[in-house]
C-alpha positions as a Markdown table, in Angstrom:
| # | Residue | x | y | z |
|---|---|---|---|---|
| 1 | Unk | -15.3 | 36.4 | 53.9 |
| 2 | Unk | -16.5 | 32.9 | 53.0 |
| 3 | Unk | -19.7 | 32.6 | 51.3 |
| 4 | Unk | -21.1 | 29.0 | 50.9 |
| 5 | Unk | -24.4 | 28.4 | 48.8 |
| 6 | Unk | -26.0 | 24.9 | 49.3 |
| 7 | Unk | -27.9 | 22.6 | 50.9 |
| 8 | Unk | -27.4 | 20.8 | 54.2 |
| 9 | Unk | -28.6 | 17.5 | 52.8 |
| 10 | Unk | -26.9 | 17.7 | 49.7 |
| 11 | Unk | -23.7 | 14.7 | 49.9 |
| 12 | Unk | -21.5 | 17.6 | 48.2 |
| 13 | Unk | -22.3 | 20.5 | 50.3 |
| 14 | Unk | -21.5 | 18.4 | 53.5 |
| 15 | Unk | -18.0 | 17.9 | 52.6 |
| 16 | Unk | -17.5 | 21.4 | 52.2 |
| 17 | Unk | -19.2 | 22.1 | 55.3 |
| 18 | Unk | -17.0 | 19.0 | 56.9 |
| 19 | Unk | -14.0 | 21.2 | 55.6 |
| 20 | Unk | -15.1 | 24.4 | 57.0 |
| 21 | Unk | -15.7 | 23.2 | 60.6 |
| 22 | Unk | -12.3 | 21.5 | 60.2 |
| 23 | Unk | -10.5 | 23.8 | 59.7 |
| 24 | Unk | -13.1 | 26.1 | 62.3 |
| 25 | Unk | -13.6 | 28.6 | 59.6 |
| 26 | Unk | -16.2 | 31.2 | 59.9 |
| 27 | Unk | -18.8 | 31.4 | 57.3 |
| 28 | Unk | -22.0 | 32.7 | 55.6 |
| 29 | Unk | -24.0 | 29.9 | 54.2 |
| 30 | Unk | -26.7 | 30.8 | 51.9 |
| 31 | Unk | -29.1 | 27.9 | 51.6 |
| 32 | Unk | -30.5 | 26.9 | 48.6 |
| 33 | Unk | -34.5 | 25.6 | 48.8 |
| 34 | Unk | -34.2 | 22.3 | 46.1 |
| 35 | Unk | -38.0 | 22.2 | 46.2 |
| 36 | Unk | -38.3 | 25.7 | 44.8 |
| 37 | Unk | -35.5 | 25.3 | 42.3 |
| 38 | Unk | -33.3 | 27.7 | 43.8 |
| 39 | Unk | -30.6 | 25.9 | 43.0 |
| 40 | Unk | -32.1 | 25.8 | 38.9 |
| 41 | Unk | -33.0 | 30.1 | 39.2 |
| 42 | Unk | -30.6 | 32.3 | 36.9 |
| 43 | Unk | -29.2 | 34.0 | 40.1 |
| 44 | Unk | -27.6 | 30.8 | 40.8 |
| 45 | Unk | -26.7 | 29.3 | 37.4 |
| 46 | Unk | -24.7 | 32.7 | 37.0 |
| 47 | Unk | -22.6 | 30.7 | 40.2 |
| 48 | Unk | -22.9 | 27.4 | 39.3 |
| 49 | Unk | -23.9 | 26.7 | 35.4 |
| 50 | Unk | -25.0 | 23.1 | 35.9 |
| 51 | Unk | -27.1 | 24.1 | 38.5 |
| 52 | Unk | -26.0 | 22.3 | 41.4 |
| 53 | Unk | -24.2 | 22.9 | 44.9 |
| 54 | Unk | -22.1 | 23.7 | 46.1 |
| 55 | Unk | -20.3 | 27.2 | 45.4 |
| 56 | Unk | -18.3 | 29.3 | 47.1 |
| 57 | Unk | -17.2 | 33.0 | 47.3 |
| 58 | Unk | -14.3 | 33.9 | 48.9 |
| 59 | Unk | -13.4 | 37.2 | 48.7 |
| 60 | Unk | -14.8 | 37.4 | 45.2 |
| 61 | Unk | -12.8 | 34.1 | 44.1 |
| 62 | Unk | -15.6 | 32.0 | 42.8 |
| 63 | Unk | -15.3 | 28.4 | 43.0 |
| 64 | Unk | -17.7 | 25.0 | 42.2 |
| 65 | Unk | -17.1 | 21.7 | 42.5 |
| 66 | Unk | -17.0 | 20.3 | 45.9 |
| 67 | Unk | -13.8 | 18.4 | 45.7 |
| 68 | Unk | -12.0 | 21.4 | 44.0 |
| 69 | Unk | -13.3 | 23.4 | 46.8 |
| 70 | Unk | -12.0 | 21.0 | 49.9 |
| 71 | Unk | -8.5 | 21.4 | 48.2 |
| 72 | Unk | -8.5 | 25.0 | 47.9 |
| 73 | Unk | -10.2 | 25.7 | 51.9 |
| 74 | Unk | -7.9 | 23.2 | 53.1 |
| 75 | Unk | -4.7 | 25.0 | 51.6 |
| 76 | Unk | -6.0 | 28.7 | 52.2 |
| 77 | Unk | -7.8 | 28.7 | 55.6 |
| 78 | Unk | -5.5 | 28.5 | 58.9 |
| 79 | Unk | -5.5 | 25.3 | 61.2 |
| 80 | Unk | -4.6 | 21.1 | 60.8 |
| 81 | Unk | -4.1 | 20.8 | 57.1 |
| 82 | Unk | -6.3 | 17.8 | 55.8 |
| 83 | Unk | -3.6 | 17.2 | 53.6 |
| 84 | Unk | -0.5 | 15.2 | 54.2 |
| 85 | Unk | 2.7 | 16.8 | 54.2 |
| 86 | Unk | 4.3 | 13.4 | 52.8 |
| 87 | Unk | 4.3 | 13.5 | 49.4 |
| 88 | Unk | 3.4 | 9.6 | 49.7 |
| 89 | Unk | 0.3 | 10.0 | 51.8 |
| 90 | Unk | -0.6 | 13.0 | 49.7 |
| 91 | Unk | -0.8 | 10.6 | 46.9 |
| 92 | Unk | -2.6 | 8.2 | 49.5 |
| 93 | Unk | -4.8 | 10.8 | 49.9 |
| 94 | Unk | -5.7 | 11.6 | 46.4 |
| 95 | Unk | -5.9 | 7.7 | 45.6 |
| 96 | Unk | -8.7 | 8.0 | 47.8 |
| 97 | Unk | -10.3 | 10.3 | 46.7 |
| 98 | Unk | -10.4 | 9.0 | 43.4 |
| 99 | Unk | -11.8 | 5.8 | 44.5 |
| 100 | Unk | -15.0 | 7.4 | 46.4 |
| 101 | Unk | -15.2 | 9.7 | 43.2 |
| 102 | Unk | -14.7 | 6.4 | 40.9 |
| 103 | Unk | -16.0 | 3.6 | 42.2 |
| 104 | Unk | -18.0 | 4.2 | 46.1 |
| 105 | Unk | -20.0 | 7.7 | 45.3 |
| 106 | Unk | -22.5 | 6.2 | 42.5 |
| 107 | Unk | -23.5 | 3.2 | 43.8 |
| 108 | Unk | -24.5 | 4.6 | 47.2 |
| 109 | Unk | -26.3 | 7.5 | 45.9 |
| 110 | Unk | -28.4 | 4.9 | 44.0 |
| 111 | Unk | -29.9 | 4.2 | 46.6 |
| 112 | Unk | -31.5 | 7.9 | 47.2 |
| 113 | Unk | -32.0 | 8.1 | 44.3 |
| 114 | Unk | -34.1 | 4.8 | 43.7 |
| 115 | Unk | -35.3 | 4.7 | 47.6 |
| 116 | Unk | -36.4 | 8.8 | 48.1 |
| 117 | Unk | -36.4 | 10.3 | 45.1 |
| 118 | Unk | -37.9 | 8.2 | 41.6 |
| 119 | Unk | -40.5 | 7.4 | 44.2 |
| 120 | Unk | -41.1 | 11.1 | 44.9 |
| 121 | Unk | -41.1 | 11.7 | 41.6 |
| 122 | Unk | -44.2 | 9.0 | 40.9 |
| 123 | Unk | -41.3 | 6.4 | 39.2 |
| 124 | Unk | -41.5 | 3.2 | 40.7 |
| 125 | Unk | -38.5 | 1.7 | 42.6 |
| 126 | Unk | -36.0 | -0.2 | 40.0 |
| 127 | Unk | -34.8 | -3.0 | 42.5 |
| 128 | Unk | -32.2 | -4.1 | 39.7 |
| 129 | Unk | -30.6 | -0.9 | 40.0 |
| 130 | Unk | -30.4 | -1.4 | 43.9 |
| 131 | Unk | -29.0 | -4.9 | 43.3 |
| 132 | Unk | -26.5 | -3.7 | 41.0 |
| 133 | Unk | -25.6 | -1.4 | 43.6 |
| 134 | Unk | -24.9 | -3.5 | 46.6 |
| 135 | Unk | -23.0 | -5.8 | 43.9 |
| 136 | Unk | -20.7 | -2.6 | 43.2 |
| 137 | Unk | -19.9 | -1.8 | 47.5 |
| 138 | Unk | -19.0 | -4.8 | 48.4 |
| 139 | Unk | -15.7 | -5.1 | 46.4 |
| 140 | Unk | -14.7 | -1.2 | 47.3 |
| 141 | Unk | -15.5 | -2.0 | 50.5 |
| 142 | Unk | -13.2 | -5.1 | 50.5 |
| 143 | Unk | -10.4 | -2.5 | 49.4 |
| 144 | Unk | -11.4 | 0.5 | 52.1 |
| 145 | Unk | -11.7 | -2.6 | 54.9 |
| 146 | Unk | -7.5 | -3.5 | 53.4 |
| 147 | Unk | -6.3 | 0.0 | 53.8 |
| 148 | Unk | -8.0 | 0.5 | 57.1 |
| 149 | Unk | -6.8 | -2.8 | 58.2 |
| 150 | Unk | -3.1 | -1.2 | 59.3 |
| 151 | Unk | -3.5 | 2.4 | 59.1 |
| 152 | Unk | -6.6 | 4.7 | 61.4 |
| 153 | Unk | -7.2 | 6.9 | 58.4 |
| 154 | Unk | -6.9 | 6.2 | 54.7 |
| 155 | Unk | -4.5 | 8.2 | 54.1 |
| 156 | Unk | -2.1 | 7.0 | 57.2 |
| 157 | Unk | -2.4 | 8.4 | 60.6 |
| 158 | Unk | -3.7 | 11.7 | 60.1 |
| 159 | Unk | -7.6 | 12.2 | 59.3 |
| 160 | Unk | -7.5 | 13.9 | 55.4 |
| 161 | Unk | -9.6 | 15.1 | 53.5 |
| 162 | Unk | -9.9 | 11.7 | 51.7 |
| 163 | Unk | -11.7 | 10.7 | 55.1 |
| 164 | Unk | -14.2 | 13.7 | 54.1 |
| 165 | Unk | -14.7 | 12.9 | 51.2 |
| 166 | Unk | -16.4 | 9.3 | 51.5 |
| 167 | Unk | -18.3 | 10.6 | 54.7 |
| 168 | Unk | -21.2 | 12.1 | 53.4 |
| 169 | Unk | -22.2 | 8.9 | 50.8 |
| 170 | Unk | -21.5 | 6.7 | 54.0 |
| 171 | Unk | -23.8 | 8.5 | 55.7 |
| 172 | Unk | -26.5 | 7.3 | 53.0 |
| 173 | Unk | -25.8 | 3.9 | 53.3 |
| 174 | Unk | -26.8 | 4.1 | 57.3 |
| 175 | Unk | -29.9 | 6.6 | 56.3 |
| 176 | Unk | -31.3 | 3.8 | 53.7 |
| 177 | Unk | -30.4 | 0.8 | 55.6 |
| 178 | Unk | -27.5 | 0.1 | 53.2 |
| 179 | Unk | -24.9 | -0.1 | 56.0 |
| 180 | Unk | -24.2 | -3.7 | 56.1 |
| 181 | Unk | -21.0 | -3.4 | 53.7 |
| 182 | Unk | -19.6 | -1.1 | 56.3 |
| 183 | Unk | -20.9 | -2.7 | 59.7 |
| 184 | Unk | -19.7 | -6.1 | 58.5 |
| 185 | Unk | -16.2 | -4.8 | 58.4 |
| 186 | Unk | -14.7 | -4.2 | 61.4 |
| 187 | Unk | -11.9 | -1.9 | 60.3 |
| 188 | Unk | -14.3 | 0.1 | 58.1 |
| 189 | Unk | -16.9 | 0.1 | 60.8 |
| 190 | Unk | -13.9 | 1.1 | 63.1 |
| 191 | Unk | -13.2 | 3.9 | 61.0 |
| 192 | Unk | -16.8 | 5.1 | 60.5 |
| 193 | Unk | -17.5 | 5.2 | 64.4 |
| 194 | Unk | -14.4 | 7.1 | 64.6 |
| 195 | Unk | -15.6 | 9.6 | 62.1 |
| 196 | Unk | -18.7 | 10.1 | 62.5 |
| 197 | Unk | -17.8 | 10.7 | 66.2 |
| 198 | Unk | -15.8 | 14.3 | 65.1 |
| 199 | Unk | -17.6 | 17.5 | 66.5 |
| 200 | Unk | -17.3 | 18.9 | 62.7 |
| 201 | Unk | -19.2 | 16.1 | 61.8 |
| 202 | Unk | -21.7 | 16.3 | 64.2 |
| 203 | Unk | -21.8 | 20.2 | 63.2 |
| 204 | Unk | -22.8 | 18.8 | 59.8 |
| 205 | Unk | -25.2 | 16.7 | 60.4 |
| 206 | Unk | -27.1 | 18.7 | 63.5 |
């Protein structure tokens, strides 16, 4: 049995939960309430010791880390592995991941944080910060538009896990009217209709 503790808004629980209804997998998921610091109790941080989500139990296999935990679903659970059998595209894959993890991740949750939360929080909005951000997007975006310029998925042909991972933090960009880096590509807005158009997907989000 698969236990998942998290949030449904939270960017990292939704690739988990992209995973999951991949790869169909029944599930328990325990949801964590941020605004009661569920996620900060010592219940949890006996899970998770930096206090965030998402974990999984597994048949008493206790796992954080979102990333770590997409690999390990992917390669325990039955159905379409979301990982290449190529050893090229597997590296594909894990370029890809490195790059939402490295360079695509930060800049777009910038803008919750500096749009939704500082402002929740009584700290004023730091439009530098924002600028800085768009400045960092369009340049990854220039290299996600290349790759998806003669292949459907980033990886190749096959939708990967690398395609789950930047989902969630694309998502953000539409939610805070940040999507012009993707819209203003057609091969990346290609890909994003395409995605976002996946019943797991619309699982995640619903």
């Amino acid at each position: 049995m698969i236990t998942l503790y998290g949030n449904p808004h939270s960017t990292c629980t939704r690739k988990v939960l992209m995973t999951l209804h991949e790869k169909e997998a029944a599930f328990d998921f325990q949801v964590l309430d941020f605004a009661k610091g569920e996620h900060k109790s010592p219940e949890h941080l006996a899970r998770q010791p930096f206090g965030v989500v998402p974990v999984i139990d597994h048949d008493d296999f206790r796992l954080y880390e979102s990333r770590a935990i997409m690999r390990y679903l992917d390669r325990v659970l039955p159905g379409t592995s979301l990982t290449p059998s190529d050893v090229r595209e597997a590296a594909r894959m894990e370029q890809f991941i490195s790059i939402e993890q490295g360079y695509f991740s930060g800049p777009a949750l910038t803008f919750f944080l500096e749009k939704m939360k500082y402002p929740r929080m009584g700290r004023p909005t730091n439009e530098a910060n924002i600028e800085e951000a768009r400045a960092k997007l369009g340049p990854v975006c220039d290299v996600l538009a290349a790759r998806l310029e003669d292949n459907r998925y980033f990886a190749g042909d096959a939708f990967t896990l690398a395609d789950v991972t930047f989902m969630p933090y694309v998502a953000l960009l539409f939610m805070f009217d940040e999507a012009a880096p993707i819209t203003s590509r057609p091969a990346l807005s290609r890909w994003w209709n395409e995605v976002s158009a996946r019943p797991a997907w619309k699982k995640v989000t619903g």
